[in-house]
C-alpha positions in Angstrom: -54.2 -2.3 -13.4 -54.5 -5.5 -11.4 -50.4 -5.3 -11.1 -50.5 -2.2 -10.0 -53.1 -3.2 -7.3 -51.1 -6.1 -6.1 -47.8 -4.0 -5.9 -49.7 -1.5 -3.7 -51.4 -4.5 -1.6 -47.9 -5.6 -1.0 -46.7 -1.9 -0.1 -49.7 -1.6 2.6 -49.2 -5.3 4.0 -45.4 -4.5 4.9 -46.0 -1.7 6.8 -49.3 -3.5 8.6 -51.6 -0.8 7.7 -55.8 -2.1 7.4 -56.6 -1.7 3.8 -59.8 -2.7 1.6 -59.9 -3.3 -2.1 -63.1 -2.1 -4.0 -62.9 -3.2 -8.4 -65.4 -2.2 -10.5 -67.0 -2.9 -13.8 -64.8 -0.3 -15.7 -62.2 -1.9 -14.8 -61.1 1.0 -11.8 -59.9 0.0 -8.9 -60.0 1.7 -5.2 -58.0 1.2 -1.8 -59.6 2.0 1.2 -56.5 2.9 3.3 -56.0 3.7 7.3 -53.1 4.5 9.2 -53.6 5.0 12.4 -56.6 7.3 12.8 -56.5 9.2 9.0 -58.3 7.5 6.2 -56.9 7.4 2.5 -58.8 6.8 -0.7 -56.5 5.2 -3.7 -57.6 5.2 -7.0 -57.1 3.5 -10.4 -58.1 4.3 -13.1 -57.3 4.4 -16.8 -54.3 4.0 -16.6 -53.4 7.0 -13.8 -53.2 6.5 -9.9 -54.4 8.9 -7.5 -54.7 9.6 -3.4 -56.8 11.3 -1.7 -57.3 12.0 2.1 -60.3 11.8 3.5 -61.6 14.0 5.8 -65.0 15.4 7.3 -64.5 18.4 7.2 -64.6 17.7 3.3 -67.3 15.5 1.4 -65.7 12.7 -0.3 -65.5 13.2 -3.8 -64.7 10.9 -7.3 -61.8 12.9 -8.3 -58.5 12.3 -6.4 -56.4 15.4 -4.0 -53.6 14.3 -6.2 -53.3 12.1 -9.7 -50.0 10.5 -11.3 -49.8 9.5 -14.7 -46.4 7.8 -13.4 -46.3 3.9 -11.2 -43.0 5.3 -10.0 -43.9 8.8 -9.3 -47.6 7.8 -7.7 -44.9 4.9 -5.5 -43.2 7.6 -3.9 -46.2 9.1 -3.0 -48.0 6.3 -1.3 -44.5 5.8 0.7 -44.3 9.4 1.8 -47.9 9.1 3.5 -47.3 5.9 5.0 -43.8 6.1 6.3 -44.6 10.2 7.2 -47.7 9.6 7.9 -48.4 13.5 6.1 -50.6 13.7 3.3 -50.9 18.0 2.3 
């Protein structure tokens, strides 16, 4: 998963978005992600990726708004959001 970590670091660092990575012992990982004033939780974990938005309106929960078992399909994603800037 590191990989896929790095290629996402990469992803957020070209577009200059403030981003914080979290690893833990079970080998997940999680991307704190903001752009501009909306706050985005990445997540990976065996083997899947998924993004959620985070909201208050909405307590923060473990499992993801949206899950990809696909790098490519979870890429186009993460590029939507940023370059859009629209999560739903």
């Amino acid at each position: 998963m590191q990989l896929y970590v790095d290629k996402i670091s990469e992803l957020i660092r070209s577009n200059e978005f403030l981003y914080k990575i979290h690893s833990f012992d079970s080998g997940a990982f999680m991307i704190d992600l903001w752009i501009d004033k909306d706050f985005y939780c990445i997540q990976l974990f065996e083997n899947k990726f998924g993004i959620s938005q985070v909201i208050e309106e909405v307590d923060f929960s473990t499992i993801p708004d949206k899950v990809y078992a696909q790098w490519e399909s979870f890429k186009s994603e993460l590029e939507k959001v940023m370059r859009n800037r629209n999560f739903r």
